[in-house]
C-alpha positions as CSV (number, residue, x, y, z in Angstrom):
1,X,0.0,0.0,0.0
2,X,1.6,3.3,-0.7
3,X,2.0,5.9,1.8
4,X,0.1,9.0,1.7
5,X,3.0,10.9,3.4
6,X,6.8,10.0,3.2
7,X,8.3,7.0,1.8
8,X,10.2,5.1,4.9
9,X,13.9,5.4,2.4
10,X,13.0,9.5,2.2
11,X,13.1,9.6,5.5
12,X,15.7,8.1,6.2
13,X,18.2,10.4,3.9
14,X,15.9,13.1,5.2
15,X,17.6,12.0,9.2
16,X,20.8,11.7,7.6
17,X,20.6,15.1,5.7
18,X,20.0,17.4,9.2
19,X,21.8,14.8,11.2
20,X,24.7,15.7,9.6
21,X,23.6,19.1,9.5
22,X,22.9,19.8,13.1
23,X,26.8,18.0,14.2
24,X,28.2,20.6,11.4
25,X,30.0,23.3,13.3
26,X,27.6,26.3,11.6
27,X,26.8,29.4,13.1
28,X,23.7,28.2,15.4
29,X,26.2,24.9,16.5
30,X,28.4,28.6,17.5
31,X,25.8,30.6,19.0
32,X,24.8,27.5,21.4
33,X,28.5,26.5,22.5
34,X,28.9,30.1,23.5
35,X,26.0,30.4,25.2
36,X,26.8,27.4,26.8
37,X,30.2,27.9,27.5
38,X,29.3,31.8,29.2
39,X,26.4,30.8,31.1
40,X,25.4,26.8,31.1
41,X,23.7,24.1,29.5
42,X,19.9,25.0,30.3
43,X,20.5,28.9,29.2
44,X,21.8,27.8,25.9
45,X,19.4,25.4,25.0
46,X,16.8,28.3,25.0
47,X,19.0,30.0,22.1
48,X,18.6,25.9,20.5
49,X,15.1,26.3,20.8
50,X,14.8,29.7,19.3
51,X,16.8,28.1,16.4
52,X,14.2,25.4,15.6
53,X,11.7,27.5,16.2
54,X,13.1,29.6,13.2
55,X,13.1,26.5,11.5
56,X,9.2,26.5,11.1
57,X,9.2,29.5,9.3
58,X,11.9,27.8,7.0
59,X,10.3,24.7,6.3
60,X,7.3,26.4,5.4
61,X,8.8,28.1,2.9
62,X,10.1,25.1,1.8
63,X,7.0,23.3,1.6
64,X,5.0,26.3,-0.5
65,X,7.9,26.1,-2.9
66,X,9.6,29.6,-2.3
67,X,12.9,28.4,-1.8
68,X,12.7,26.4,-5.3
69,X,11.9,29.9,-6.6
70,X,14.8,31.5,-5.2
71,X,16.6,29.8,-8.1
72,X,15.7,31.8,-10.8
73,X,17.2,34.6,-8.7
74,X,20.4,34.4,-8.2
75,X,21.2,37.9,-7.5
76,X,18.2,37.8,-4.6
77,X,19.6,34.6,-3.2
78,X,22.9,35.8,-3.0
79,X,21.7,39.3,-1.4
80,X,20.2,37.1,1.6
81,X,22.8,35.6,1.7
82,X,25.1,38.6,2.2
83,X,22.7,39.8,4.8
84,X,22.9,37.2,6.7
85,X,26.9,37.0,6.3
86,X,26.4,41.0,7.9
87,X,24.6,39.4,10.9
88,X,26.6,36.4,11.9
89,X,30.3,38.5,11.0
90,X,28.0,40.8,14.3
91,X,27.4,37.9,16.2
92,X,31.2,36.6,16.1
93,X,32.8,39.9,16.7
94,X,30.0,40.2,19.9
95,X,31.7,36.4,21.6
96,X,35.3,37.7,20.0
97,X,35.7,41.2,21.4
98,X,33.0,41.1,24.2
99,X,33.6,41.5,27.9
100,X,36.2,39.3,29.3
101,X,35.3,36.0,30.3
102,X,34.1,35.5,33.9
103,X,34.5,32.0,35.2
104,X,32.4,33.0,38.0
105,X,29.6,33.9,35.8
106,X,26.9,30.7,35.7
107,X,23.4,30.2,34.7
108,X,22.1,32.3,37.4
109,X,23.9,35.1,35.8
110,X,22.8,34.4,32.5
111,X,20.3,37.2,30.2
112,X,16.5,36.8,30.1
113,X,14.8,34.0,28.7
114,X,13.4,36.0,26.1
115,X,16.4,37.5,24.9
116,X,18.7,34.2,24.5
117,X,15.5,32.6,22.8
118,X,15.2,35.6,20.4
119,X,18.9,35.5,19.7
120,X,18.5,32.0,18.1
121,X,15.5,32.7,16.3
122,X,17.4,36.0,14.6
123,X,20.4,34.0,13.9
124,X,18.7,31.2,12.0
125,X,16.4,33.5,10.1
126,X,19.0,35.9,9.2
127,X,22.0,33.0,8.2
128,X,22.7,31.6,4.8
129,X,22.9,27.7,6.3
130,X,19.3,27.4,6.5
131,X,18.9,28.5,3.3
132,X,21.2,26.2,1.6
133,X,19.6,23.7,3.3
134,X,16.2,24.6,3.4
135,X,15.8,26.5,0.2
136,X,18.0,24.6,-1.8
137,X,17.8,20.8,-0.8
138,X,14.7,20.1,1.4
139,X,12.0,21.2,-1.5
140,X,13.2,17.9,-3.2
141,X,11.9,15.5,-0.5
142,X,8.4,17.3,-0.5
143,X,6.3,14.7,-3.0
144,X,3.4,17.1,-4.7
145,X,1.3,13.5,-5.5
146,X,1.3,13.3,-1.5
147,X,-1.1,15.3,1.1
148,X,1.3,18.3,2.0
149,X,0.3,18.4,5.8
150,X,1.1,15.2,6.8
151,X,4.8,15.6,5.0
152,X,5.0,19.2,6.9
153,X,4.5,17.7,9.9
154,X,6.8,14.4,10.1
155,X,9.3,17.0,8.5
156,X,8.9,19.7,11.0
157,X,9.4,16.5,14.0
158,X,12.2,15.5,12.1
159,X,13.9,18.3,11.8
160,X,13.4,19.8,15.1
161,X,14.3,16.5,16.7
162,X,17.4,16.0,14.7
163,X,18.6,19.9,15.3
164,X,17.9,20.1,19.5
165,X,19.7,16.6,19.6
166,X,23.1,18.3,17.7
167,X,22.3,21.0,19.7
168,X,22.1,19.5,23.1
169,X,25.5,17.6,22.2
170,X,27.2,21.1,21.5
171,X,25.9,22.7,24.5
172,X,27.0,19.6,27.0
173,X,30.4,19.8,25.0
174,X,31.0,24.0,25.6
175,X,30.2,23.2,29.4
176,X,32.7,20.2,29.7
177,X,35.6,22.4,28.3
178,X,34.1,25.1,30.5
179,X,34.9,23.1,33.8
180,X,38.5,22.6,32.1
181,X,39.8,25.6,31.8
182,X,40.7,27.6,34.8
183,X,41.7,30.6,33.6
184,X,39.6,34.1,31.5
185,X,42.7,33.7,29.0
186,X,42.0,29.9,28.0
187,X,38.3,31.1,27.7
188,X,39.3,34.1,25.8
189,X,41.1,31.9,23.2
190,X,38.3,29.9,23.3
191,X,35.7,32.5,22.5
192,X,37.7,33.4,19.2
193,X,37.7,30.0,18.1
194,X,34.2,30.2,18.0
195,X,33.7,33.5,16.3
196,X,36.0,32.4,13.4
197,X,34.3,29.2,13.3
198,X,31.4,31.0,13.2
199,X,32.6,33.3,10.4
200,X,34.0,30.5,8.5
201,X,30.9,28.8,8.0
202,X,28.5,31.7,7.2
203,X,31.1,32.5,4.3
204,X,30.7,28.7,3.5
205,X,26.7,29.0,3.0
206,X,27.7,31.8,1.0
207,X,29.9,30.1,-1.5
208,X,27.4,26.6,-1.4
């Protein structure tokens, strides 16, 4: 009997797709470790969350077909892109050249909710990574034969699943070399790594 939403195989390169996606070091991978690394595993998994949140927005636009239409302009694709070069190059420099790092500083010193939640949600709207992914490759999985809701939603669970788990991994990993280091300059270095990682990638998505 055939499936009225996606074929078991489809699904399977769709896991493997973000899987690998969410364990890339990218800009949101970046945005968590820091967040992570400054103020602990709970606070930065709020920035995660904004991130898939953001990811709605995406996969909807992947599902009405806007990202196959990006296509047939380049020169608008590429702008995005640029933009959202402008606003992770911002985020970098912020964890680069920001206040020193405080070992002392923990969870309970860590920003509002709201504002580590709407961090991730600007990042991943604004970068070029979800649109490579998102625009360019998800549309291909969507099956136009097939209901579209039910192949939103085991998408969307997919996704979001697959994203929090590379997430959560990042996050546990910022905090472990957190408790390693014992001094603001070891974390210093280890805030630039980051930024350029961070850089690195968004000029990746711009080249992909």
């Amino acid at each position: 009997m055939e499936s009225f939403a996606l074929e078991f195989d489809v699904w399977l390169k769709l896991v493997v797709l973000f899987g690998a996606g969410g364990l890339t070091p990218g800009p949101a991978v970046m945005l968590v470790m820091a967040s992570s690394f400054r103020y602990g595993f709970r606070p930065a998994m709020l920035a995660a969350f904004g991130i898939a949140t953001a990811n709605v927005l995406w996969l909807i636009l992947a599902a009405t077909g806007t990202g196959a239409l990006l296509e047939t302009f380049p020169a608008v694709t590429f702008a995005l892109k640029m933009l959202g070069l402008i606003v992770i190059v911002y985020l970098a420099g912020s964890v680069a050249f920001g206040p020193a790092p405080d070992m002392s500083i923990g969870s309970a010193d860590a920003p509002k909710r709201s504002l580590l939640y709407a961090k991730g949600i600007g990042l991943q709207i604004s970068s070029p990574m979800p649109l490579v992914y998102f625009g360019l490759l998800l549309p291909v999985f969507f099956d136009a034969d097939k209901p579209m809701v039910p192949q939103f939603l085991i998408m969307l669970a997919t996704v979001t699943v697959t994203e929090i788990c590379g997430l959560a991994v990042y996050a546990g990993f910022a905090r472990w070399i957190r408790e390693k280091l014992q001094n603001a300059t070891a974390a210093r270095v280890f805030n630039w790594i980051i930024a350029v990682v961070m850089t690195v990638s968004g000029v990746w998505a711009i080249l992909a």
